[in-house]
C-alpha positions in Angstrom: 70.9 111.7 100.7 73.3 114.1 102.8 72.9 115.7 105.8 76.0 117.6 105.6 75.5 121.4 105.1 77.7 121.8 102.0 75.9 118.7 100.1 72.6 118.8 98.2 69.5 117.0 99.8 68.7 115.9 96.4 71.1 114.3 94.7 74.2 114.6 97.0 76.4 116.6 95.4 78.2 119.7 96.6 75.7 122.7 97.0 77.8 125.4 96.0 76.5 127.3 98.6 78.5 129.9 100.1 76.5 130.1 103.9 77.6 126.7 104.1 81.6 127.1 104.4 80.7 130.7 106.4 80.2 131.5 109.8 78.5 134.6 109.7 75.7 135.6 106.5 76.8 136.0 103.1 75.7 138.4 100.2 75.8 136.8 97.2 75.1 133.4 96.2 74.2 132.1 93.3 70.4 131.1 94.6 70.1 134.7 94.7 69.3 134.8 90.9 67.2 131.7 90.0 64.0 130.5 90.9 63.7 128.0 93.0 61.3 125.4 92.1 58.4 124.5 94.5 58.0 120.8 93.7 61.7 119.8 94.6 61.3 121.5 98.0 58.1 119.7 98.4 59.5 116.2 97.3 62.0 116.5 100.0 61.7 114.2 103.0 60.5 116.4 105.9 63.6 115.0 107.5 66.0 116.6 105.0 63.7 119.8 105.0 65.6 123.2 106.0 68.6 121.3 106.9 71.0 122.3 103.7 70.4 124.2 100.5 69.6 122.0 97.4 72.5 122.6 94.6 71.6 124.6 91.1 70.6 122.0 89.1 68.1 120.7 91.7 66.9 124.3 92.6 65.8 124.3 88.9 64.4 121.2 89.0 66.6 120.1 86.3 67.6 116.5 85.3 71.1 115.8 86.7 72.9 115.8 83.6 71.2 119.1 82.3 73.1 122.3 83.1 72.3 124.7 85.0 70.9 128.0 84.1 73.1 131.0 85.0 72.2 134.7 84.7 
């Protein structure tokens, strides 16, 4: 998948992360308010491992054409 900061290891698709368009540390982001789910960080090649933030469906460990959950 991508290596780019603003795309999802995952599947691809834009993160929707907001660290990823900023140079200096944001306060609010949507990953702030879901849990992340263990098994999708795990299935991640150790290559593609801390190198961009998975997007909310992924995060959930959600099918992609599921929905998100929001808060």
């Amino acid at each position: 998948m991508s290596d780019a900061p603003s795309h999802c290891p995952c599947c691809g698709q834009l993160n929707q992360c907001p660290q990823a368009t900023s140079a200096s540390p944001v306060t609010q982001c949507w990953c702030f308010a879901v849990t992340i789910d263990a098994q999708q960080l795990a299935n991640l090649a150790p290559q593609l491992r801390n190198s961009s933030c998975l997007c909310p469906r992924c995060a959930q460990g959600l099918p992609p054409d599921s929905p998100p959950a929001t808060d």
